[in-house]
C-alpha positions as CSV (number, residue, x, y, z in Angstrom):
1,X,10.7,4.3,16.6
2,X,8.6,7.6,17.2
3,X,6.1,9.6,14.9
4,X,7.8,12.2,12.7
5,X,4.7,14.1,12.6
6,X,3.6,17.3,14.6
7,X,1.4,17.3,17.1
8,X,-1.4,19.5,15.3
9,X,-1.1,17.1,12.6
10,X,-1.6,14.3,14.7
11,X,-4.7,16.5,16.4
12,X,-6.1,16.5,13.2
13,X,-5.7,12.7,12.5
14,X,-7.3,11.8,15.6
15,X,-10.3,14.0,15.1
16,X,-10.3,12.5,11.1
17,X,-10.1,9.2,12.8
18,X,-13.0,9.6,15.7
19,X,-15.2,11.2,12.4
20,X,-14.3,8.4,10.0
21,X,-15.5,5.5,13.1
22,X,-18.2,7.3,13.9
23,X,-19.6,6.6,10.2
24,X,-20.5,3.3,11.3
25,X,-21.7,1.5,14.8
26,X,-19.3,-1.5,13.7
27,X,-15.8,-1.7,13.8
28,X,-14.0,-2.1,10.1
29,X,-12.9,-5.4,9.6
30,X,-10.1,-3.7,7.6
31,X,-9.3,-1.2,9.7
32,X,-8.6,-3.6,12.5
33,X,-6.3,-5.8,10.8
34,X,-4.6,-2.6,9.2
35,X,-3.8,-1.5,12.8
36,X,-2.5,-5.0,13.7
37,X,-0.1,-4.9,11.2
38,X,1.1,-1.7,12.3
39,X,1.5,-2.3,15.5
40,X,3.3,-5.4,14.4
41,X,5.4,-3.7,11.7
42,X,6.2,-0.3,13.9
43,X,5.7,-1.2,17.1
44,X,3.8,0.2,20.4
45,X,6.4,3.1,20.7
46,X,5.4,4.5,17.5
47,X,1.9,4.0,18.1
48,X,1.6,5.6,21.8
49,X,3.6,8.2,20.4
50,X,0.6,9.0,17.3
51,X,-1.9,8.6,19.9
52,X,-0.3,10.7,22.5
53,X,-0.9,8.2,25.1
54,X,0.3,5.4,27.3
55,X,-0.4,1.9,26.0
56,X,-0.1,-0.2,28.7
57,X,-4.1,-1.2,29.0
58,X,-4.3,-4.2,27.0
59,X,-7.6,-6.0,25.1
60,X,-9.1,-8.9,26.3
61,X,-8.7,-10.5,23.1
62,X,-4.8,-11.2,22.3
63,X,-2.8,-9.0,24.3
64,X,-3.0,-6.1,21.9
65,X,-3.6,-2.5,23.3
66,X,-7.1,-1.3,24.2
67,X,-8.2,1.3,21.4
68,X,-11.0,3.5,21.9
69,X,-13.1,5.0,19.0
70,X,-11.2,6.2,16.4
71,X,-7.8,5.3,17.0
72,X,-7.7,2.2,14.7
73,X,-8.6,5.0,11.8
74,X,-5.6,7.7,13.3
75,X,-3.1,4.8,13.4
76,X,-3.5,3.7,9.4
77,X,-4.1,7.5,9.4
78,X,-0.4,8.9,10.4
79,X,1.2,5.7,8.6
80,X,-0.1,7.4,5.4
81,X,0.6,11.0,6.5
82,X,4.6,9.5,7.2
83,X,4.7,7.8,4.0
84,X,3.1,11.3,2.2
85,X,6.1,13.4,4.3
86,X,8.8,10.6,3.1
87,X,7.4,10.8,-0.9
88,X,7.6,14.9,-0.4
89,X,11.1,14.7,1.3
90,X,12.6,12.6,-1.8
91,X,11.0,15.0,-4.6
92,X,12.0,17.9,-2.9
């Protein structure tokens, strides 16, 4: 499965993303496991496809892709964005 959302939008979430990580030196707890469960739920396709990028590079830490700054955030992000284009869709 692949993002239904536009690239500008998704240029915007990544930039919302980067701004909301760079509130704090520390990676969000709930962010992170937020992310895992989208990557679980929808899959690597869908993510590389919101991030605009290959995924291949994997963590250290259990095989999940390398994220840099920000990306955690644009992920949870475009899964609210989808869900916002879905709720529009129906009352339309």
């Amino acid at each position: 499965m692949r993002t239904t959302l536009t690239p500008e939008t998704l240029a915007e979430l990544a930039t919302q993303g980067r701004a909301e990580a760079a509130r704090s030196p520390f990676v969000d707890p709930c962010a992170a496991a937020k992310s895992k469960q989208l990557l679980r739920e929808r899959g690597e396709e869908w993510a590389a496809s919101v991030l605009m990028r290959d995924l291949s590079r994997r963590s250290l830490r259990g095989g999940w892709p390398w994220l840099e700054t920000g990306e955690l955030e644009a992920l949870i992000l475009a899964d609210r964005a989808e869900w916002q284009q879905l709720e529009r869709a129906a009352t339309a």
